[in-house]
C-alpha positions as a Markdown table, in Angstrom:
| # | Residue | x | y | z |
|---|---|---|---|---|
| 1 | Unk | -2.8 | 3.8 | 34.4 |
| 2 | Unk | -3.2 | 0.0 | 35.4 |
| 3 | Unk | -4.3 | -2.2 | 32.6 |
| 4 | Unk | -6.5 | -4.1 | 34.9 |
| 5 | Unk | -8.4 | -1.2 | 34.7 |
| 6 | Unk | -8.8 | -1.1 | 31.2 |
| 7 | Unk | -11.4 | -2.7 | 29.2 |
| 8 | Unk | -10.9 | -4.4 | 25.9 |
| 9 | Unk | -11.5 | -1.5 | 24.1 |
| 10 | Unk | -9.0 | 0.8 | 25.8 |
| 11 | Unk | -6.9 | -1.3 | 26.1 |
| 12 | Unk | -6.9 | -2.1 | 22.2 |
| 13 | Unk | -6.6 | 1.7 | 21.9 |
| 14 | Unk | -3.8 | 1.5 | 23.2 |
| 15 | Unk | -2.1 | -1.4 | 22.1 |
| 16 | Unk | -2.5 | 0.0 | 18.7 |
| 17 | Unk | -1.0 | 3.5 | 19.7 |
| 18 | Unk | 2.1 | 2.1 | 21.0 |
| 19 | Unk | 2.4 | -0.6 | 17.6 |
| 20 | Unk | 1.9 | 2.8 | 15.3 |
| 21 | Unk | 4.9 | 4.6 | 17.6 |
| 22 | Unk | 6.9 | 1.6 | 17.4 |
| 23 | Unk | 6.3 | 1.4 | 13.6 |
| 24 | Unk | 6.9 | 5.0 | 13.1 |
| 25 | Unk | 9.6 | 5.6 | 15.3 |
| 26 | Unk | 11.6 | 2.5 | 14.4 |
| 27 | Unk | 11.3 | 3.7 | 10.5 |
| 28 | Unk | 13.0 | 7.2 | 11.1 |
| 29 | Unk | 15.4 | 5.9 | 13.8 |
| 30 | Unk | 17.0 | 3.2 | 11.0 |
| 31 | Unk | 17.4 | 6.3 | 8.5 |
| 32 | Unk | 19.4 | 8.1 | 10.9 |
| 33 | Unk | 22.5 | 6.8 | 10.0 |
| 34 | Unk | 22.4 | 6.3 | 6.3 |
| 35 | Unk | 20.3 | 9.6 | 6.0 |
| 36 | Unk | 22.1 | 11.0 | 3.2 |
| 37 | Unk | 21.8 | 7.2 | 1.4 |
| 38 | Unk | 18.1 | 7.6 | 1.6 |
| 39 | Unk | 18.2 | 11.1 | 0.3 |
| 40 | Unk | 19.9 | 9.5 | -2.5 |
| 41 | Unk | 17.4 | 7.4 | -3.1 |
| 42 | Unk | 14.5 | 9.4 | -2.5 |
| 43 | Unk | 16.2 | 11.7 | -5.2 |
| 44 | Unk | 17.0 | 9.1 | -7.9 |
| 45 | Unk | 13.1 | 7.3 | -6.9 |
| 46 | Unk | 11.7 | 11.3 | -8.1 |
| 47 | Unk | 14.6 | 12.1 | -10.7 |
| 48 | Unk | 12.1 | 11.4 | -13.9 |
| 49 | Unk | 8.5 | 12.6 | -12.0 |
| 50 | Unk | 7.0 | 16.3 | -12.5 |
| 51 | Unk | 8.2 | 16.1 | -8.8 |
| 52 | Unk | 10.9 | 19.2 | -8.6 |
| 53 | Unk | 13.9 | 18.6 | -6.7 |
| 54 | Unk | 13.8 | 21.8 | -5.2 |
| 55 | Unk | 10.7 | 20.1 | -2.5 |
| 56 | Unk | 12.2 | 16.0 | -2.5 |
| 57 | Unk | 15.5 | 16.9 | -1.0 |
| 58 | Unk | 14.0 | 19.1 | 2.0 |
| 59 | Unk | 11.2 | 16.6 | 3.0 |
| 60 | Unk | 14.0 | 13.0 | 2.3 |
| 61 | Unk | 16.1 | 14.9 | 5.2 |
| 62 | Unk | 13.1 | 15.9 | 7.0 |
| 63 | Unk | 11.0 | 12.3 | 7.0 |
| 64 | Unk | 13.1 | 10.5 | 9.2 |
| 65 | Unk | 13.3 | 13.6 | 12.2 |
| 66 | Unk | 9.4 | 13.4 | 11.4 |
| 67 | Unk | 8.8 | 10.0 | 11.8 |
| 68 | Unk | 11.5 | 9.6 | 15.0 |
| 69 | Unk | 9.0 | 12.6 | 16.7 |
| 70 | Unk | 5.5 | 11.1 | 15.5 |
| 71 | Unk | 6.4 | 7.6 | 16.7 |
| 72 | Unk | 8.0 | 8.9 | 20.1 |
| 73 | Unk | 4.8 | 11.3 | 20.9 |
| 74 | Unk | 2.4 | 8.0 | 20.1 |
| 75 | Unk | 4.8 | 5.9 | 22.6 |
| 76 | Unk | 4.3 | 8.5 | 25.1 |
| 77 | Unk | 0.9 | 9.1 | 24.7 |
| 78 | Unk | 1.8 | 13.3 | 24.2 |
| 79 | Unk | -0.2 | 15.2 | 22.1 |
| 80 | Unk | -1.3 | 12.3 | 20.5 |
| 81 | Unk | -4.5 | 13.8 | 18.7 |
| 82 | Unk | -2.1 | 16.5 | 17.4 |
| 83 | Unk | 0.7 | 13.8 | 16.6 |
| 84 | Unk | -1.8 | 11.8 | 14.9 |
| 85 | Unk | -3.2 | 15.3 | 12.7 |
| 86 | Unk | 0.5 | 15.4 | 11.7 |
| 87 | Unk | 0.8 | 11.8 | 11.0 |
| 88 | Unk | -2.4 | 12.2 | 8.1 |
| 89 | Unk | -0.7 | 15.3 | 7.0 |
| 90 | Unk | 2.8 | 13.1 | 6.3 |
| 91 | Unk | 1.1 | 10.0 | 5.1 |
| 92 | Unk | -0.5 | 12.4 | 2.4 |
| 93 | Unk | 2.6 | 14.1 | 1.4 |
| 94 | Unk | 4.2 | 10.6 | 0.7 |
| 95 | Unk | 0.6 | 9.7 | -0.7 |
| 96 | Unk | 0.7 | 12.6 | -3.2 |
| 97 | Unk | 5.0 | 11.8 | -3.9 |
| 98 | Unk | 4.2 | 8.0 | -4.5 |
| 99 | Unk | 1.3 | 9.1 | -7.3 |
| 100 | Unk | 4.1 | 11.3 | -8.5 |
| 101 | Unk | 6.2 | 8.3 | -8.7 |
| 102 | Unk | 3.3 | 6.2 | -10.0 |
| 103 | Unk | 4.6 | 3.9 | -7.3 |
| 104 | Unk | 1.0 | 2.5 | -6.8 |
| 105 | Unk | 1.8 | -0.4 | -4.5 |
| 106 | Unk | 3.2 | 2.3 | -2.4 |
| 107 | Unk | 0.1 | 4.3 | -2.7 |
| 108 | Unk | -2.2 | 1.5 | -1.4 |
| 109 | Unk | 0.3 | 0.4 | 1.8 |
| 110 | Unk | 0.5 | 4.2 | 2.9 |
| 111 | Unk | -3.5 | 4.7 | 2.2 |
| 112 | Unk | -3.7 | 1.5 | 4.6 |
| 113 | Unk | -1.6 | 3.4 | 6.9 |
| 114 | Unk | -3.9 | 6.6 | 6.6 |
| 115 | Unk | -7.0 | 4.0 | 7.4 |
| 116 | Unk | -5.6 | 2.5 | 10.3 |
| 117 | Unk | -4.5 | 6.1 | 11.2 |
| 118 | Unk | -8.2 | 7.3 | 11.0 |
| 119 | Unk | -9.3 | 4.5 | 13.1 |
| 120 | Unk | -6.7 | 5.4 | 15.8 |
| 121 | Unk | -7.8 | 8.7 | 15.8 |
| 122 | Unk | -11.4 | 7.8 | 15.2 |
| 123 | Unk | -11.7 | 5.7 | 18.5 |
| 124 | Unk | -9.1 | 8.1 | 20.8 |
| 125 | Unk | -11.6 | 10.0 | 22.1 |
| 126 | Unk | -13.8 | 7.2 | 23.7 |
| 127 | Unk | -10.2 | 5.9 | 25.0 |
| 128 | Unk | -9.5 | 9.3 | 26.5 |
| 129 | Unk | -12.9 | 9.6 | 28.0 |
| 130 | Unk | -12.5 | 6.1 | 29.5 |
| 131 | Unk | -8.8 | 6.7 | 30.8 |
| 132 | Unk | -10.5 | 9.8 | 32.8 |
| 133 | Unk | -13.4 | 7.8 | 34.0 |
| 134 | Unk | -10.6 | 6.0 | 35.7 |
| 135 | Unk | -9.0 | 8.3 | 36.9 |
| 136 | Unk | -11.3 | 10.3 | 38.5 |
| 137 | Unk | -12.9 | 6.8 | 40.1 |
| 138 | Unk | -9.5 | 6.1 | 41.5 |
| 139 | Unk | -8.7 | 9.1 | 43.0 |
């Protein structure tokens, strides 16, 4: 795909797609090596909430992998409508932890997330018709 060929709205698409998979993949990849550190603290952030411990320690070690996958699929353009299903499925999790948390600051930065994240999604289709106008006109 040449971005000559793109117009501004594509192009935006995109741009956007590839800031969300850097965002996303950037955030699990800096867990990684203090992983059991932020299981610590996801588990001392839920110690006091109605939250059991039995679900936060499962989904701290697994939000990091998650995140590393979502933002590598959005990089590469994979799956993306399916990556992007996922990524409202995760943002809602941490949506329904935060509440649990009453971390409400929290709450309103990942429900910006899940807007921008419905706007991604919302517009990927036009994007996808426009990248096979392309390149079915230069084939």
């Amino acid at each position: 795909m040449i971005l000559s060929n793109l117009n501004n709205k594509a192009l935006a698409i995109h741009l956007f797609r590839i800031s969300f998979g850097i965002n996303y993949f950037f955030h699990g990849i800096v867990r990684i090596p203090n992983l059991d550190k932020f299981v610590a603290g996801m588990q001392s952030t839920f110690q006091d909430t109605l939250l059991p411990g039995f679900l936060v320690t499962p989904l701290a070690y697994a939000i990091p992998f998650a995140e590393i996958i979502i933002g590598l699929l959005l990089l590469l353009n994979k799956f993306t409508r399916e990556t992007l299903i996922a990524t409202f499925i995760l943002m809602n999790i941490l949506v329904i932890g935060s509440s649990f948390a009453q971390k409400w600051d929290l709450v309103g930065l990942q429900s910006t997330y899940i807007g921008f994240l419905f706007l991604l999604l919302y517009f990927m289709n036009d994007n996808q018709t426009t990248i096979q106008k392309i390149k079915q006109h230069n084939s």
